[in-house]
N, C-alpha and C positions, 0 to 999 in steps of 0.2 A: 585054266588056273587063274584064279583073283589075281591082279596088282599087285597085289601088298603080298600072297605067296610067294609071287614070280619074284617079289625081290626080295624076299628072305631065301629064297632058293637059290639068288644069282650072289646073295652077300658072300658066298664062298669063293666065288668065281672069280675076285677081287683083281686079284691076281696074273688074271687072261692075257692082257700084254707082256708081262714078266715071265711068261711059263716057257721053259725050254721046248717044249714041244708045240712052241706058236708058228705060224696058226693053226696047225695040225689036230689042235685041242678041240677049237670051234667047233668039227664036222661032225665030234658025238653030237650037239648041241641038237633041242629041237629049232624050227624056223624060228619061232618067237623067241628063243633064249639069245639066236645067233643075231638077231636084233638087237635086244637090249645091250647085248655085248657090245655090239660095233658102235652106237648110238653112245654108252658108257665112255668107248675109247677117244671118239668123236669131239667129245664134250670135253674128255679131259685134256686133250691136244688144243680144242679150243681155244682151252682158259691158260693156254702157256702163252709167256710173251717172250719174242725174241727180238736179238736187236735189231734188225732190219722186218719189217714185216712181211713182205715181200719175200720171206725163206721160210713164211706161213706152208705154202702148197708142197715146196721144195722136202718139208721135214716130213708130211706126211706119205711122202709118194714113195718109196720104202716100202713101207707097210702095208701102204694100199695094193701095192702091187702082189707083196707077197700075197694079202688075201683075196685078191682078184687069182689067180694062180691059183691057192688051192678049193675056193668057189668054182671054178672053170666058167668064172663070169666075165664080162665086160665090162666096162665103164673108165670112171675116172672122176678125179675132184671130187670123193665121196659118197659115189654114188655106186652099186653094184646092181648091174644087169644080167640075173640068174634064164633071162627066156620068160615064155609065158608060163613054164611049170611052176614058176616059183617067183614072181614076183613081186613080197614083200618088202626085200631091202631095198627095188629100186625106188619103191612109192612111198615106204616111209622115210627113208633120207632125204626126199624131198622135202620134208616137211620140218625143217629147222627153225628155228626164232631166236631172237634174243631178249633172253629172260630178265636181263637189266632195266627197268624204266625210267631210270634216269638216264639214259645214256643210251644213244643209235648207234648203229654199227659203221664204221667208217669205209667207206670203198678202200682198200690198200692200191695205191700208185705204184705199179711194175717199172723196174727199170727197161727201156729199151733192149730189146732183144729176149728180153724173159716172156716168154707167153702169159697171159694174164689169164685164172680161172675166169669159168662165165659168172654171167651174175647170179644165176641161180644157187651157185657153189656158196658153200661158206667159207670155204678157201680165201674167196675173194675181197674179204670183210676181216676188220679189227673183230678183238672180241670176243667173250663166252657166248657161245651157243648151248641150245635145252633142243629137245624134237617134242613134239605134240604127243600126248600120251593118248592115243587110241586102241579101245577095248581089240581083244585079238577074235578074229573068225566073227563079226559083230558089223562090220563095215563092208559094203563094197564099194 
C-alpha cells in the first residue's frame, strides 16, 4: 500500500487512543498500520506539554504498558520488542527526530530518585517528535 493510501486508510483510525476497546483494537491492525498507529500516538504525546517535564515518561508509561501487554512484547521508553518474528516496531521507533528547525530538543533534568529514560528515548528530551518515513517491505 502507497503512503498516501496508508494514510487515507489510517484517516479513520483517528480515534485509536480514544477507542474503548484500546489497545485491543490494534491486533486487527496489519504490522504496518500497528506502526503508524503507535508512531501517530508517539508524536501526539510528543507535542503535549506538561508542567514539570520530567512526568514526560511517567504519562506515557500507562499506555505503554498496556500495549506492551497486549503485543506480548518487551521493551520500554517507546520502544516494542516483538522477537525476531516481527521486528518492525522495535527498528522503526528507533528512528525519531525533531521536526522543528528552529529549535533542538532539550535533555529534561530528572529529579533525583526518578530514573531518567536513555538517550536513545524520546522520553528523555523536550519536544515534538516525527519518525522517518520509510517505504514498507523496501528496506532491510
Amino acid at each position: 500500500m502507497a503512503h498516501t493510501q496508508l494514510q487515507l486508510h489510517l484517516s479513520g483510525l483517528a480515534a485509536f487512543p480514544r477507542d474503548p476497546n484500546f489497545p485491543q483494537i490494534i491486533m486487527s491492525a496489519s504490522q504496518g498500520e500497528k506502526i503508524i498507529r503507535l508512531q501517530d500516538l508517539f508524536k501526539t504525546y510528543s507535542a503535549l506539554e506538561f508542567t514539570r517535564a520530567s512526568d514526560r515518561p511517567i504519562a506515557m508509561d500507562g499506555i505503554h504498558s498496556r500495549l506492551l501487554s497486549t503485543f506480548g512484547a518487551q521493551g520500554g521508553y517507546g520502544l516494542f520488542d516483538e522477537g525476531r518474528q516481527r521486528s518492525g516496531l522495535l527498528r522503526r521507533n528507533l528512528l525519531w527526530y525533531n521536526p522543528d528547525d528552529d529549535s533542538a530538543l532539550e535533555r529534561i533534568r530528572f529529579p533525583e530518585g526518578q530514573p531518567a529514560p536513555p538517550s536513545w528515548s524520546w522520553m528523555a528530551y523536550t519536544g515534538k517528535i516525527d519518525f522517518l518515513w520509510l517505504k514498507f517491505d523496501a528496506i532491510e
